[in-house]
TIKOLLUM-8164 format. One record per residue: residue in three letters; x, y, z of N, C-alpha, C in turn. Coordinates in steps of 0.05 Angstrom, whole numbers, plus 5000, padded with zeros to 4 digits. Layout:
N
alaXYZXYZXYZ
...
END
This chain:
376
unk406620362264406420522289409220522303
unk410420722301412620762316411420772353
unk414820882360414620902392413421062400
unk413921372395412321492401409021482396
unk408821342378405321382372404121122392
unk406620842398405320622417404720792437
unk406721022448407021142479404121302475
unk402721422468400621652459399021492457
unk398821282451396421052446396320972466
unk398820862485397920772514397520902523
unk398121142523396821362550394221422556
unk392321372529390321402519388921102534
unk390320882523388520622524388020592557
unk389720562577389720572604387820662614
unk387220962618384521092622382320962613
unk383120892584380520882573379220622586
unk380520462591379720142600378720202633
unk380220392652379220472675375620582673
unk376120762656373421032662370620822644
unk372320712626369320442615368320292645
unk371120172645369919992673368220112697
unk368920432708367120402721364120582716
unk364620762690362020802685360520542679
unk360920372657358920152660358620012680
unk359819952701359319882722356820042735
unk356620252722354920372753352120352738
unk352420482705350320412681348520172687
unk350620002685349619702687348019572722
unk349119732737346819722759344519862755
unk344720062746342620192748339620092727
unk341219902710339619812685338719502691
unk339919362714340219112712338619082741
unk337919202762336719252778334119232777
unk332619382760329219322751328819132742
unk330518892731330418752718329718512739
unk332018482766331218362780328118272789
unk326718472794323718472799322918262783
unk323418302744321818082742322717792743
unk325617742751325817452758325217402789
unk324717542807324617492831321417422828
unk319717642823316917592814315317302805
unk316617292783317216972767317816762788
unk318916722803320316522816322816412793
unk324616692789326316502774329816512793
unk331116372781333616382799335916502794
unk337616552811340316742811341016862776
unk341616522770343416402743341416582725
unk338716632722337616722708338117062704
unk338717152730338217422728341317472722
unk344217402733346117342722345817342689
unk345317162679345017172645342317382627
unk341417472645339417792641342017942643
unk343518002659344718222662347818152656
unk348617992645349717992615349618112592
unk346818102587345318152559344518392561
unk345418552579345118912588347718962575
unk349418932580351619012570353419132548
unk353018912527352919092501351119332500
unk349419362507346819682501347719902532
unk349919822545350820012563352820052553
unk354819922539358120002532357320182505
unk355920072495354020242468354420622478
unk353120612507353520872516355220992520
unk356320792541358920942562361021022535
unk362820822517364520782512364821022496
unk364621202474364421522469365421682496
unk364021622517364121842547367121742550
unk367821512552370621442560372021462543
unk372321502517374521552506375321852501
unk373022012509373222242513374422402539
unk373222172559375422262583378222172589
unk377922032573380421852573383021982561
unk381122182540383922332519384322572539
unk382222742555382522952572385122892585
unk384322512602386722472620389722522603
unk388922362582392222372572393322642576
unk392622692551394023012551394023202574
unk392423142595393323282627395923222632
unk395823012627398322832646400722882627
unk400622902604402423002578403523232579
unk402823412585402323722592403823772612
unk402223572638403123792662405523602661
unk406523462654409123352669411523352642
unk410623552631411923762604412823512588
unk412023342574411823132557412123282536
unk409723332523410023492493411323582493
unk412723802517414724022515417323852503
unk418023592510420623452510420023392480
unk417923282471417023162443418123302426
unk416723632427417023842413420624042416
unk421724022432424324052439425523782418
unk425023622420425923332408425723312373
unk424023582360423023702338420823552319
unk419723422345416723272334415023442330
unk412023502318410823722309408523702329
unk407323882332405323852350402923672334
unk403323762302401623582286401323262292
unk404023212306404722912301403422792319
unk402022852341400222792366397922662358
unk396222792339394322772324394222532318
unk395922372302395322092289395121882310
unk396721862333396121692350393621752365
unk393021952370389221992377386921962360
unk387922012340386321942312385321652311
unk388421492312387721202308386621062339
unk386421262356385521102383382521182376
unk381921402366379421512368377721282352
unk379421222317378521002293378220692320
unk380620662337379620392347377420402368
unk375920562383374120602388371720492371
unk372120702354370020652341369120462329
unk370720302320371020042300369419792330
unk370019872354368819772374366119752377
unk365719982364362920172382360920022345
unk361619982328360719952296360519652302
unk361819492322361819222323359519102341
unk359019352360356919282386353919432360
unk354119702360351519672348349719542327
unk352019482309351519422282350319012294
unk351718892313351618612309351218562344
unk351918592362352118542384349918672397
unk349118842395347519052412345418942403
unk343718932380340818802364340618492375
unk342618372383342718072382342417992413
unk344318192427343218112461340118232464
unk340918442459337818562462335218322450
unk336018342435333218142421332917802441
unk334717722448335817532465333917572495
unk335517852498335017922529330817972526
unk330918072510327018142512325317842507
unk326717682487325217352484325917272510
unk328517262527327517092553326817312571
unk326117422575324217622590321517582589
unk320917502559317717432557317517122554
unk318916952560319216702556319516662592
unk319616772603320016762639316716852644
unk316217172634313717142640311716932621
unk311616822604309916582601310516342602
unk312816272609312216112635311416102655
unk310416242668309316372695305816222681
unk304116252662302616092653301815762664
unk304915692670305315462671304915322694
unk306115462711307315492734304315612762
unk302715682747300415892766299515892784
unk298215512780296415462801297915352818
unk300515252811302515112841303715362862
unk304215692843304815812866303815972884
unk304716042898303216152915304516572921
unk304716692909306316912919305017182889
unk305117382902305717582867306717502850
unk304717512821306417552799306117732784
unk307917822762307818102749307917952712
unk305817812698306817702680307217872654
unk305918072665305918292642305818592652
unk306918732639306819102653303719152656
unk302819222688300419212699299119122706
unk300218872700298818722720299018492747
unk298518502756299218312781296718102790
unk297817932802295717652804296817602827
unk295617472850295817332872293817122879
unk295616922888293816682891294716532922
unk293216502939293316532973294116192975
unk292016032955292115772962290915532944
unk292815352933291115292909292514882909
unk290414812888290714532888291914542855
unk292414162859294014122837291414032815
unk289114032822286114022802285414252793
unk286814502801285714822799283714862823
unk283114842843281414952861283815132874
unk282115392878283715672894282115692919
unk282515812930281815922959284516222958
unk282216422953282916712958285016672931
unk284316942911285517082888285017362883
unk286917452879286517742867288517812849
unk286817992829288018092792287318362798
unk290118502786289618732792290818852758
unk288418972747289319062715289419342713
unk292219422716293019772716293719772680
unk292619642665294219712633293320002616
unk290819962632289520282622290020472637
unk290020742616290620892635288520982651
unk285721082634283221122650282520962673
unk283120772676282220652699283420392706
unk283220392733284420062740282119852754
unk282419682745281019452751282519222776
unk280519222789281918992809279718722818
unk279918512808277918312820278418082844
unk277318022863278017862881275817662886
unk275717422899273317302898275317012921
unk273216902939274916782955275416442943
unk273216402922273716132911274616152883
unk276116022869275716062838276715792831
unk276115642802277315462798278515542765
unk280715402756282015462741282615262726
unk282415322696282815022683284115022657
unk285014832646287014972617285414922591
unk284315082578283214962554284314972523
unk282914952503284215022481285115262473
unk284215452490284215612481286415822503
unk287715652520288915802546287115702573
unk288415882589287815832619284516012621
unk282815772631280115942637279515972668
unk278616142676278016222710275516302717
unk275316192736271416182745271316262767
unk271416552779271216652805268916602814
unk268616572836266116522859265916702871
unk263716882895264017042916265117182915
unk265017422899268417572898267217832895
unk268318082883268718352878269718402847
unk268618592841269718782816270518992822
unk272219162825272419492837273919572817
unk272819862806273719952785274020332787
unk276620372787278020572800277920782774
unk277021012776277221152750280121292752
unk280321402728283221602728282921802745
unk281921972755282522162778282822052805
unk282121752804282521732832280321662855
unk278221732856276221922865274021832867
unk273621592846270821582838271121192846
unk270321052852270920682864268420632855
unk268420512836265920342829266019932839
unk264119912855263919632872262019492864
unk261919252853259819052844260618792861
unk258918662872258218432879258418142856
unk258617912859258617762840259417482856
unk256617312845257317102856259516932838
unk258917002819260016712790260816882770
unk263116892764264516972738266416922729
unk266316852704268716732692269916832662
unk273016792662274217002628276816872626
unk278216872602280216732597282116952607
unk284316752615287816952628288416972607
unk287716912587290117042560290617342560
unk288917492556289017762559291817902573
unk291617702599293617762615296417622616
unk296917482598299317272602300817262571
unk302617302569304017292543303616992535
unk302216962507301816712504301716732473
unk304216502469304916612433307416642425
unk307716702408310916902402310117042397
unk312617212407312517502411311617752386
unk310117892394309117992359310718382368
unk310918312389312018632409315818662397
unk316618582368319118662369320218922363
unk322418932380322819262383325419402359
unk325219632353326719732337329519622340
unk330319622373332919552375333819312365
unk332319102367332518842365333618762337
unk333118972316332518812291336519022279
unk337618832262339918912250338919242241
unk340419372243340419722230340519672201
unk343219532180343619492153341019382140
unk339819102157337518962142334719252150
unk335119412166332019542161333419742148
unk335119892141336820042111336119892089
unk335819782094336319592064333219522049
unk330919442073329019492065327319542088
unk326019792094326219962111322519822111
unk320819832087318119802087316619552101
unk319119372106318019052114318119132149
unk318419322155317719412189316619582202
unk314919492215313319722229309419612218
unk309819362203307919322201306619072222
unk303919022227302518852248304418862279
unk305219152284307519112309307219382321
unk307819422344306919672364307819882352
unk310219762338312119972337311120172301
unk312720432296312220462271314820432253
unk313720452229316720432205318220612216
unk318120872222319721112226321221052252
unk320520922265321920792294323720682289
unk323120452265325420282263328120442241
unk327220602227328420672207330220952236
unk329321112253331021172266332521072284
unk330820932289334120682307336220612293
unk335720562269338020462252339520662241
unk339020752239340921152230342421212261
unk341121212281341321212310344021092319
unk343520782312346220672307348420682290
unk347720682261350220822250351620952254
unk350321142271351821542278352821492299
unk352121412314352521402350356521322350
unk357621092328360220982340361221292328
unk361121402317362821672295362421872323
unk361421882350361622102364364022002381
unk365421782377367421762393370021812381
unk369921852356371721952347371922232347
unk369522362341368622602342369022722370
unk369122572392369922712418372422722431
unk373622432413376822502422377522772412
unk377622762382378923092366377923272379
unk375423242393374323482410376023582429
unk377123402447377823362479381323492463
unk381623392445385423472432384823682418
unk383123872409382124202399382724332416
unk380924272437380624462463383624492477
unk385724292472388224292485389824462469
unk389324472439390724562424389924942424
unk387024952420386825162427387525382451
unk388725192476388725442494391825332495
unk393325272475396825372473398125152480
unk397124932506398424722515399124922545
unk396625162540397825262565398125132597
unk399325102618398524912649396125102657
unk397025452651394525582669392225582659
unk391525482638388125442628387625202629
unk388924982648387924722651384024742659
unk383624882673381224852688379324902667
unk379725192657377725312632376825172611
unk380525052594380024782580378424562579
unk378624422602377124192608374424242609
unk372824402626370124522628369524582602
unk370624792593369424872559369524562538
unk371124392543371324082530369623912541
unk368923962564365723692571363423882565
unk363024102566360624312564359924282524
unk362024212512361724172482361423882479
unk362223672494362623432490359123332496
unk357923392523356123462527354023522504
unk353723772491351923882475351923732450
unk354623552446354323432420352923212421
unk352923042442351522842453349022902455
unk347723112464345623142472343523222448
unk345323312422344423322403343123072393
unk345422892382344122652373341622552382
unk341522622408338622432418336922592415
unk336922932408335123032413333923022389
unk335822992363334122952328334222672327
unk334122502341332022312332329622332336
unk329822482357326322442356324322682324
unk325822812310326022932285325622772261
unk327622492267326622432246325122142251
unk323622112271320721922277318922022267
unk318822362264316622572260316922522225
unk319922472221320022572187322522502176
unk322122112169324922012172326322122136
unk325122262127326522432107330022602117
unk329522592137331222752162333322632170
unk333822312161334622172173337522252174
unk339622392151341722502150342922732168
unk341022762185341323002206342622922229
unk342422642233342922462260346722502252
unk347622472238349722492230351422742235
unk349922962229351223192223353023272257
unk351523272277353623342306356023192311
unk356522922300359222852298360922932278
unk358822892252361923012228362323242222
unk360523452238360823772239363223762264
unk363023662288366023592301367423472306
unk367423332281370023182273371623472256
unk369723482228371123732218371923932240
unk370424082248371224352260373824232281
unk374324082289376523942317378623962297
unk378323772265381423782262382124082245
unk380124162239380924532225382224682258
unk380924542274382324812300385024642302
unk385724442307388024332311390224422292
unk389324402261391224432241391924712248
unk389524902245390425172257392125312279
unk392325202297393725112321395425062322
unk397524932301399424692308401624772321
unk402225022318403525192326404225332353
unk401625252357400825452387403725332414
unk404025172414406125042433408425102428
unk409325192407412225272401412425562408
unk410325702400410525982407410326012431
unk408425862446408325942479411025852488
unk412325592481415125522488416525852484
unk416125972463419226152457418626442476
unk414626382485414426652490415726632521
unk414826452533416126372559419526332568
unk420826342537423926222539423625892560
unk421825812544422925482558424325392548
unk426625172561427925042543428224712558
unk429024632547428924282554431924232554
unk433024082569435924042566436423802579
END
């Protein structure tokens, strides 16, 4: 790497380390925020939700980092342009071709980034971050009859307990089970006692209520009940976890044998087999968006007066290519025969970026001669 290509590389890297930092910053609130609920819920502490939102991170830079190196190359070459850089380069009898390789190889170190988070980093927090997620809510199991406040130990449901002993005797409880969608269930009862057996936590409401809310809303069904009793398992993660998710598991190991997943698990084979194609493709759009963002410069001449046009027509494509990928995966969940399709919107602009560039190379010398610029 010569000088010129370190100078083109840093102009590139600077931005790029800015516009990561504060898109994931904002990503990462926005992702790390719901999360709070369930340690606050839990009774768990700071340090916990701190090391939750850690383990967000890799699966947000996963995102951002394509968006930033794409804006990042817009910046360069703005700043290249308007403060007649190339003009001096090209006066200096460097080729406009010669631009290319130092974006090329910023685009390759991207990516080699982006192949390191999906492929090994991204499956490994994630899988991390969902075991203590469900290892917080079943602990909450543990923890039941000493507290006293909401808990959320599982999606839909909520438990409250007003007042309770260290034998299991309660005074005032309520379970409220939204898991269905037809209807929600809520039981309350002002005594219950609670006890741990072999089989889990068993509960023996006294005096209480059944009310059972249909799906429109509309309809409250109310039963009386002196004495009833049912095990919390239903409601409490209790076990290991049988809920693992596509993301969790390496992309190469479900490539490699694609049939050992999707069985006894929420999820299906086609889930996991497009997550993992999902991830392969995904680091190749950041390469694919730099040559994009350096096409669109090349195409309108290196002109200053199509700064505005340029840029817009370069996020409006940067955009649509992105929006592709996500939109055929869901294509090939339907029909992972398909799975080579996930591919095609980056290396269709990768090709077409460097055919317009090569075509192009030119375009800056002629606008130089048509203008009579000269550099001196």
């Amino acid at each position: 790497m010569n000088t010129f290509d370190k100078y083109i590389f840093t102009q590139q890297t600077r931005p790029f380390i800015f516009f990561s930092f504060v898109l994931v910053g904002i990503l990462w609130l926005v992702q790390a925020m719901p999360r709070l609920d369930d340690v606050i819920s839990n009774g768990q502490s700071g340090l916990v939700f701190i090391k939750i939102s850690i383990l967000i991170f890799p699966q947000v830079m996963l995102i951002i980092l394509p968006i930033s190196a794409f804006a990042s190359t817009i910046y360069a070459l703005h700043k290249l342009i308007s403060e007649s850089e190339l003009l001096i380069f090209a006066n200096a009898g460097l080729s406009n071709l010669r631009i290319v390789f130092p974006i090329l190889m910023f685009g390759g170190f991207v990516c080699s980034i982006l192949y390191f988070l999906s492929l090994y980093l991204v499956p490994l927090s994630q899988n991390k971050l969902r075991t203590d997620l469900y290892n917080i809510r079943q602990e909450f199991s543990n923890r039941l009859i000493k507290d006293q406040q909401f808990f959320h130990p599982i999606k839909g449901v909520t438990i409250y307990i007003r007042e309770s002993s260290d034998n299991g005797d309660i005074k005032g409880i309520f379970i409220t089970d939204a898991r269905q969608k037809g209807n929600k269930v809520t039981y309350s009862a002002k005594e219950a006692i609670m006890t741990r057996t072999g089989n889990g936590l068993m509960l023996v409401m006294q005096n209480g209520l059944l009310q059972v809310l249909d799906s429109t809303n509309t309809a409250l069904t109310t039963l009386k009940f002196k004495r009833m009793g049912f095990e919390l398992n239903n409601f409490l993660p209790i076990g290991p976890r049988k809920d693992i998710s596509p993301v969790e598991i390496f992309p190469l190991k479900i490539i490699s044998n694609p049939t050992k997943f999707g069985k006894d698990n929420i999820y299906k084979e086609s889930e996991f087999i497009s997550e993992a194609h999902t991830k392969l493709a995904t680091p190749l759009s950041a390469l694919a968006l730099t040559l994009l963002a350096l096409s669109f410069f090349s195409i309108s001449g290196l002109n200053k007066r199509s700064y505005f046009k340029t840029i817009i027509f370069a996020i409006t494509a940067a955009i649509f290519v992105q929006s592709l990928i996500s939109a055929l995966r869901t294509l090939v969940v339907k029909d992972t025969s398909f799975f080579w399709i996930l591919y095609i919107p980056s290396i269709s602009c990768i090709f077409v970026s460097l055919s317009l560039i090569i075509f192009n190379v030119n375009l800056s010398i002629l606008f130089i001669k048509k203008n009579n610029f000269k550099v001196t």
